[in-house]
C-alpha positions as CSV (number, residue, x, y, z in Angstrom):
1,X,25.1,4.6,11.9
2,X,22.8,1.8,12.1
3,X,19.0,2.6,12.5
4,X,18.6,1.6,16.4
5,X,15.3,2.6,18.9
6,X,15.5,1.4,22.8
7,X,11.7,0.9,23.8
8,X,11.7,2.0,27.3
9,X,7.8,0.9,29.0
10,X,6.3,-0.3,31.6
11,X,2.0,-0.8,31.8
12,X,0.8,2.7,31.2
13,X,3.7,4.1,29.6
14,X,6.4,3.3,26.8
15,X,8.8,5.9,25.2
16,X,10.7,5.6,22.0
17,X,14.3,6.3,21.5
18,X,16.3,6.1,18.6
19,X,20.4,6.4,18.8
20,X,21.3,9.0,17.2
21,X,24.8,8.7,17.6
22,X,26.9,6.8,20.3
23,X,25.7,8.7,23.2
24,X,22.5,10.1,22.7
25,X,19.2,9.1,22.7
26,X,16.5,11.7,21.4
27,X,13.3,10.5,22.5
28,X,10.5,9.9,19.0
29,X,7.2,9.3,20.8
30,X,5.7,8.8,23.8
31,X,2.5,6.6,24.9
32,X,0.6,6.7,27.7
33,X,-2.1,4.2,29.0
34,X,-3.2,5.6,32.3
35,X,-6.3,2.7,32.2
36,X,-3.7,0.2,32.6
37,X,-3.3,1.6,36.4
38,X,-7.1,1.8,36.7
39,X,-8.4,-0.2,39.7
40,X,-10.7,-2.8,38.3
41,X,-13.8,-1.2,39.8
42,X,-13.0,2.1,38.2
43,X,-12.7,0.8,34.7
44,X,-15.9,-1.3,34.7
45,X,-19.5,-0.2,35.5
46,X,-20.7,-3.2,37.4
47,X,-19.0,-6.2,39.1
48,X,-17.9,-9.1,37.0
49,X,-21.1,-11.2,36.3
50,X,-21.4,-14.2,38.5
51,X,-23.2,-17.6,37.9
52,X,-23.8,-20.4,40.7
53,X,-23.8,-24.3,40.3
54,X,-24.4,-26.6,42.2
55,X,-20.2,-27.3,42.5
56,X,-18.8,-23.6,41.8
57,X,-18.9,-19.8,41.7
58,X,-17.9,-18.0,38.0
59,X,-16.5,-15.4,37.6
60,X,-14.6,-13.5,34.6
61,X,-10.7,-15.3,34.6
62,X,-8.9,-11.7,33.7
63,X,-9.1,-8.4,35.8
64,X,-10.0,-5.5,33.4
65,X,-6.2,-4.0,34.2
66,X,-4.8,-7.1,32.6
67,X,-6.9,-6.9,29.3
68,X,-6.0,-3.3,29.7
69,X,-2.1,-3.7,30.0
70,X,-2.8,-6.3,26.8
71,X,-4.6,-3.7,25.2
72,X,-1.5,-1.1,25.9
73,X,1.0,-4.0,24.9
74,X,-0.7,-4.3,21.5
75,X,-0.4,-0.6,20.3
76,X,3.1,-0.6,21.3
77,X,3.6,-3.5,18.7
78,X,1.9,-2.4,16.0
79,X,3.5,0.8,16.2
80,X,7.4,-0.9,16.2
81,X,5.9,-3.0,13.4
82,X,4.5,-0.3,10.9
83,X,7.9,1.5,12.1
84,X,9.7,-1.4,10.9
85,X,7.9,-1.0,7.3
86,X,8.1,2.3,7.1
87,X,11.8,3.4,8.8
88,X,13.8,0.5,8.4
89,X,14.9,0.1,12.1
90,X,17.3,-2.3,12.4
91,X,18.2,-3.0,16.1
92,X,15.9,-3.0,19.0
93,X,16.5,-2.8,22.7
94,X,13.7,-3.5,24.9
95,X,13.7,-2.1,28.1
96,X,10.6,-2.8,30.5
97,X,9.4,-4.0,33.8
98,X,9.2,-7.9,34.2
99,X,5.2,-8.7,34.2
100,X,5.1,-5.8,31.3
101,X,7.8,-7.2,29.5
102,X,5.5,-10.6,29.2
103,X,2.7,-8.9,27.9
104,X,4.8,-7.1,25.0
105,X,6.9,-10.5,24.3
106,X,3.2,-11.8,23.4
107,X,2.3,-8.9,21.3
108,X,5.8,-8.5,19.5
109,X,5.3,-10.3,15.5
110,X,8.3,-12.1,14.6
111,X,9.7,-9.6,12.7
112,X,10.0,-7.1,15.1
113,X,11.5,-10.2,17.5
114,X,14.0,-10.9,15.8
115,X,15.4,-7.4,15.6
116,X,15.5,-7.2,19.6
117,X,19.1,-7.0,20.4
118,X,18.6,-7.2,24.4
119,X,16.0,-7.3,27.0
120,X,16.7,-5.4,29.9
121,X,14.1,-6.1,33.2
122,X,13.8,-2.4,34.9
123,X,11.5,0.2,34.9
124,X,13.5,3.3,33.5
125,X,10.6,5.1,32.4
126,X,11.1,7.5,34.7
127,X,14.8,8.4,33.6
128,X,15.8,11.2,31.6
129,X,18.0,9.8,28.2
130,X,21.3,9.8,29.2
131,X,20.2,8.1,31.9
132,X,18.6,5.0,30.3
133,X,21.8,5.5,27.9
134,X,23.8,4.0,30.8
135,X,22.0,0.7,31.0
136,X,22.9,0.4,27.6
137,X,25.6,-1.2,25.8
138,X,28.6,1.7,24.7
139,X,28.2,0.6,21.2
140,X,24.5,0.3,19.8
């Protein structure tokens, strides 16, 4: 059986599957970013610093949630990639809520793209295995 893990996320929290056989998934790890669903006023100390012009009003461009969902998007690739090194996956299927499923596309390295099988756009986080085994192809 091939070496395939389904990467089941959303922004504060990803778990790791690997096929073990046809029909079950046995969850590997587990990460959880509970700063990513931090209001922005609980995650910093003071308010964005402001400037004034004569023409405009500045202000920092990203909310603190999205550097923190970028942050969260980040471990979650250099994890698959060591795993890459270090277990030989061979077949990836991302699963992961559309705006989370941008910020990991960024982070993803090439080698770890080109192993992604399918994209699926849910949040199945909350799912038990054989649940998100549904949404899956029946042969991995």
């Amino acid at each position: 059986m091939r070496k395939v893990w389904i990467i089941v996320a959303n922004s504060s929290t990803a778990k790791v599957y690997h096929a073990e056989n046809v029909n079950t998934l046995v969850e590997i790890n587990t990460f959880i970013h509970s700063e990513s669903q931090m209001l922005d006023r609980d995650l910093v100390s003071d308010k964005p610093g402001r400037a004034k012009d004569h023409f405009h009003t500045m202000q920092e461009q990203t909310p603190q949630q999205v550097k923190e969902r970028t942050v969260f998007a980040d471990q979650i690739a250099k994890f698959l990639d060591k795993a890459i090194l270090e277990k030989g996956i061979e077949r990836i299927y991302l699963i992961a809520n559309s705006p989370f499923l941008g910020f990991l596309r960024h982070s993803l390295k090439p080698n770890v793209t080109k192993l992604i099988e399918s994209e699926i756009r849910k949040d199945l986080t909350h799912l038990r295995p054989e649940q998100v085994r549904e949404y899956l192809p029946p042969v991995l």
